[in-house]
N, C-alpha and C positions, 0 to 999 in steps of 0.2 A: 231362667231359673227352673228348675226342676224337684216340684214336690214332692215327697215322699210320706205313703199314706200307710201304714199294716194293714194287713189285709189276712185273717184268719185262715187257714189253710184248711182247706173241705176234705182234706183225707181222715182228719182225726176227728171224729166226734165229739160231743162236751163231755160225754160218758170217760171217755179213755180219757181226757185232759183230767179230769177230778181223780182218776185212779193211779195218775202219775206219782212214785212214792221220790223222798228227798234222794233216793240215793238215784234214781233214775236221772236225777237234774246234777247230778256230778261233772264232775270235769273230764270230759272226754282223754282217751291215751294218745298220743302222739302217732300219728303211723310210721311205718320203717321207712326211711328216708334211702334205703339202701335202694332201694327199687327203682329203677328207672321214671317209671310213669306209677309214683303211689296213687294211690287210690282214698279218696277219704271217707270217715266213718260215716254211715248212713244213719244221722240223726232224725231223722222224720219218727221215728216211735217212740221220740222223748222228749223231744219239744216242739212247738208248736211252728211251721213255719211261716214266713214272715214275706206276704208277696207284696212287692212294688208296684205300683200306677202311677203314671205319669197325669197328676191333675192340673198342671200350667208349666207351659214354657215362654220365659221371656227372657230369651238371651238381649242381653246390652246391644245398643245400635250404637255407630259412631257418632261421637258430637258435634258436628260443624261449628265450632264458637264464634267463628266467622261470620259464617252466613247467621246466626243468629243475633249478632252484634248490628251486622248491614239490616236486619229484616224490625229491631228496632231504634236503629235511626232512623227507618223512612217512613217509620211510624209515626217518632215522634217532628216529624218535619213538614208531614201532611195535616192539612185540615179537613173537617167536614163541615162545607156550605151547603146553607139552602137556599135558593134562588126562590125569590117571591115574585113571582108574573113570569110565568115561561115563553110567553110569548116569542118572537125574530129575534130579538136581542138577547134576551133570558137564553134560547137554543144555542145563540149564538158563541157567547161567553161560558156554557158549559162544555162545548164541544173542546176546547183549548184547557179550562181547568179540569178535566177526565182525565185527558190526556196527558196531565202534568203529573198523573197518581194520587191528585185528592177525591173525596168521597163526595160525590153531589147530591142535593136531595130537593128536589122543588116541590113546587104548588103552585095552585093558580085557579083562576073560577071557571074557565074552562078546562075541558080532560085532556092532556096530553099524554096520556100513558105511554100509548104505542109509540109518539114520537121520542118519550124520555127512556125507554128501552131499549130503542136505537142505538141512543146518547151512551147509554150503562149510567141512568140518571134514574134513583128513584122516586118514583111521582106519590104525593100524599093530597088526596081527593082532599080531606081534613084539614086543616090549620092548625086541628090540636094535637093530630098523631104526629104533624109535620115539626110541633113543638117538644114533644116529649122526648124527639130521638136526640134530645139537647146539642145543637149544631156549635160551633166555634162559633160559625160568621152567618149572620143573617144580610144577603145580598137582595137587594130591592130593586129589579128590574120593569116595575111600573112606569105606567104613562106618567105621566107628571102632573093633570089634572085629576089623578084615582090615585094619588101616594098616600094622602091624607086619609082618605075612606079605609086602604088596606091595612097602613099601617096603625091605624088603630080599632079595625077588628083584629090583629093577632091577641091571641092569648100570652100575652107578655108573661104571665105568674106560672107560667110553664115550663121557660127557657132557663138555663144557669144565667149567675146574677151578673154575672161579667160580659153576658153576652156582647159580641162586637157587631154593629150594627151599620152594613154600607151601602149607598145610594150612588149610581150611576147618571143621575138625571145629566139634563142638559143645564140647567138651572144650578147655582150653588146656595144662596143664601137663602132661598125657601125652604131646600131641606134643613137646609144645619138649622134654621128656625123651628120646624118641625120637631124635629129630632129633639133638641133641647128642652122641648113644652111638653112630649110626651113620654118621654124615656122616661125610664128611672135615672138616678144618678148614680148607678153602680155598674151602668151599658155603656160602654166603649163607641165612640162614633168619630166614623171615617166619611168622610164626602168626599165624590173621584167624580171624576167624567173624562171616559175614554173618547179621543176626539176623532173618533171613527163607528163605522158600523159595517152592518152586514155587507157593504158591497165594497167600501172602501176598505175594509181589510178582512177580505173573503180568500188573499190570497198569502200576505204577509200582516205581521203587527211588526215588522220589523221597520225604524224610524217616527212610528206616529207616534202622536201628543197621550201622555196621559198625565190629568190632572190630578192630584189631591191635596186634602187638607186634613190635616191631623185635628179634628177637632176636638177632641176629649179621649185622651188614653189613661186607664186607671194606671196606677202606681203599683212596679211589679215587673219582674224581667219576663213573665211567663207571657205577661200583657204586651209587655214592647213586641215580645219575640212574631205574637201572633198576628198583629198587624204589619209588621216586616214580612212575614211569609206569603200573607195576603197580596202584597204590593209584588213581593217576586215572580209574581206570576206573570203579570207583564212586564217586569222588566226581564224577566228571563226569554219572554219573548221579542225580545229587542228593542221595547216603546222608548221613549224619550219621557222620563219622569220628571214632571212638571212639579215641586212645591207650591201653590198659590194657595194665599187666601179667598173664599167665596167671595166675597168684594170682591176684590180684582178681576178673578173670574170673571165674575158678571160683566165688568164694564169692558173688559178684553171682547167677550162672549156677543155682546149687543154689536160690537163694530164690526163683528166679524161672522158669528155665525151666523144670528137673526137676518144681515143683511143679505148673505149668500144663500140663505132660505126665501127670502125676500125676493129676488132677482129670479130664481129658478122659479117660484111660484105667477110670477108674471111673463116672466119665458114661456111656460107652459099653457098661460090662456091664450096665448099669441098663436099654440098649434104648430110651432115649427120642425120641418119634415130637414129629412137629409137630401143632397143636391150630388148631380154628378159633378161637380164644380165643388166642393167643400173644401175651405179653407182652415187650416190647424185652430184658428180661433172660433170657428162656426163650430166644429167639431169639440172642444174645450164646451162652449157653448150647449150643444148637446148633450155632453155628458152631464153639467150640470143640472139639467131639465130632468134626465132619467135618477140622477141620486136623489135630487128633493121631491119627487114626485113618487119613489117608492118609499118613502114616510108616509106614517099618516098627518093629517092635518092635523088632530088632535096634539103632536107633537110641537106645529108649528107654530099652533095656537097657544102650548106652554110658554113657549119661550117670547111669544108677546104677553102673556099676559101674567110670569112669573118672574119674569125681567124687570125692574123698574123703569130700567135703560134702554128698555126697546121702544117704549111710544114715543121719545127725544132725535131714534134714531131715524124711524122712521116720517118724522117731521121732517127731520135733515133730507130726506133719501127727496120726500117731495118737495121740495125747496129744493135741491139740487135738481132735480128736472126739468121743474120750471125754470130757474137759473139757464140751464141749458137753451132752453128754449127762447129765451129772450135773448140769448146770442147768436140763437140761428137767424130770428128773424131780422135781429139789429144788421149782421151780415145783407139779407136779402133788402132791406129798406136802402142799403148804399145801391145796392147791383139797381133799384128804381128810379134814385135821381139820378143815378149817369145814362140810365135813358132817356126819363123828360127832362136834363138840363144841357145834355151832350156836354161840350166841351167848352161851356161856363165857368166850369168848376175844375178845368184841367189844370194843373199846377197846384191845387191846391189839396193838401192833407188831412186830409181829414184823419183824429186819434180812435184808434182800435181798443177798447173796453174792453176787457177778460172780465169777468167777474167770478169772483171766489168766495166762498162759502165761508163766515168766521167760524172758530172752534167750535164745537161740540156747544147748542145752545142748554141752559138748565132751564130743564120746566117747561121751557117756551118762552124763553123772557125775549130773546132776540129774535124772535119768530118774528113778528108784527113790525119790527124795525126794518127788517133785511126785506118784507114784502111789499112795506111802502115804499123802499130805494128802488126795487125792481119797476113795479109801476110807473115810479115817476121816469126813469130812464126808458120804458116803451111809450111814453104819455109824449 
């Protein structure tokens, strides 16, 4: 667009303008048109001329209504999370949601700056600046004995009132207990637990577990939509979405993870090295030693001691040892009378005892039952 300003003409003085009489401002005569190249009248000693500047030009650009359409639907399709504890895991799970085109934004009581610039993850020393930038999803990737302490230094009356609020523990029914006591009730809460980490899915999250539980979604399509987007993040990375309740969880969780935590943690006081002889299961073996061994303990100490179901299991685990053991030596007590009896005892069969474990005891009620049978059959 092209301004146009008057601009008084410096040839005529203000003197000659005031002395300008009516008839001087008449209507000029036509020129003879007969002429090839007329010539026209030379009005400068009778009015005032009139110069142009150009004070803005904004010619129109083209619209892309296209790309403007595409630039907000991936607007509105992204979220912005903040990861609370940035720690291995926290780094972990922000490198794959960047990379999906959501806005990350963490904290933590240590400084991660440099490593969250890496990321293209903004780092807030604060918990209140971390609050005010009002996030969609507040992602809690604390230890699980420090969930409780963080989660109730945030400044909760900072965040928008729908805030959605999710925890990644290993544990499920302590947070959603958490959560429930300390929330408001106008926060949104999701309980997940992705059933991997930095080494087991350092390469794909494509086929692994991930858990959740819809625990409290407010009423609202805006509300469904956003905990749906949250969740496509692994499933668009290929997980296997797991529905469960934290119940369930737990009691799946105690047979299964606590104990493979379990076994690697005793594997590893044992010291065992690799062999030029290594068999696929020694190798299995090892691997297990190096994944639970780069957790911290802290970790493996939540899930004894945030589990209900892990001190039942781990009764069983020694009661299954000892079990074991009263079959090796029941084994090695025959291999002694066919020594001192020699061939007394030839023809005769002696019955072979398996002993097996009953169900999953509660409490310990069959604890003290199953280790007086054991005694009395080495007695």
């Amino acid at each position: 667009m092209i301004s146009l300003r008057p601009q008084p003409f410096t040839g005529v003085n203000s003197k000659q303008c005031h002395s300008l009489s009516p008839s001087h401002l008449s209507r000029p005569s036509l020129p003879n048109l007969s002429h090839k190249r007329p010539s026209l009248p030379n009005l400068s000693h009778k009015l005032p001329s009139l110069r142009l500047s150009i004070r803005a030009i904004d010619a129109a650009q083209p619209f892309d209504y296209e790309s403007h359409l595409s630039h907000r639907f991936t607007k509105s399709t992204k979220l912005k999370i903040a990861i609370v504890g940035f720690g291995n895991f926290g780094q972990f799970l922000a490198k794959t949601i960047v990379n999906q085109g959501h806005t990350v934004l963490a904290h933590s009581r240590s400084d991660y700056s440099e490593k969250a610039a890496e990321l293209k993850v903004s780092f807030f020393k604060d918990a209140d600046d971390l609050c005010e930038e009002h996030p969609d999803v507040i992602l809690l990737c604390t230890s699980i004995i420090s969930t409780e302490f963080v989660l109730k230094s945030l400044p909760l009356q900072r965040l928008k009132r729908n805030t959605l609020f999710v925890d990644v523990l290993s544990v499920k029914e302590f947070p959603k207990s958490l959560f429930l006591q300390t929330l408001p009730q106008e926060f949104d809460i999701l309980c997940t637990h992705p059933m991997f980490g930095p080494e087991s899915g350092k390469e794909s999250w494509k086929g692994l577990s991930f858990v959740y539980d819809k625990v409290r979604i407010g009423i609202g399509e805006s509300r469904e939509l956003r905990c749906e987007r949250f969740l496509d993040i692994f499933k668009n990375e290929g997980c296997r979405m797991v529905g469960m309740s934290c119940a369930e969880h737990d009691r799946h969780a105690a047979g299964s993870q606590f104990i493979t935590h379990t076994m690697g943690r005793v594997l590893e006081k044992l010291s065992l090295d690799s062999t030029p002889i290594n068999t696929k299961g020694y190798e299995t073996l090892l691997n297990l030693v190096e994944n639970t061994a780069s957790d911290s303990f802290d970790l493996y100490y939540g899930l004894f001691m945030y589990n209900k179901n892990a001190m039942e299991q781990l009764e069983r685990l020694d009661l299954a040892f000892e079990s074991l053991k009263t079959e090796l030596f029941g084994h090695l007590h025959d291999v002694l009378r066919k020594q001192l009896f020699g061939k007394a005892e030839e023809g005769v069969e002696r019955p072979v005892d398996r002993i097996f474990l009953p169900e999953l005891p509660q409490n310990g009620r069959l604890l003290s039952s199953c280790s007086e049978n054991a005694n009395k059959e080495t007695s």
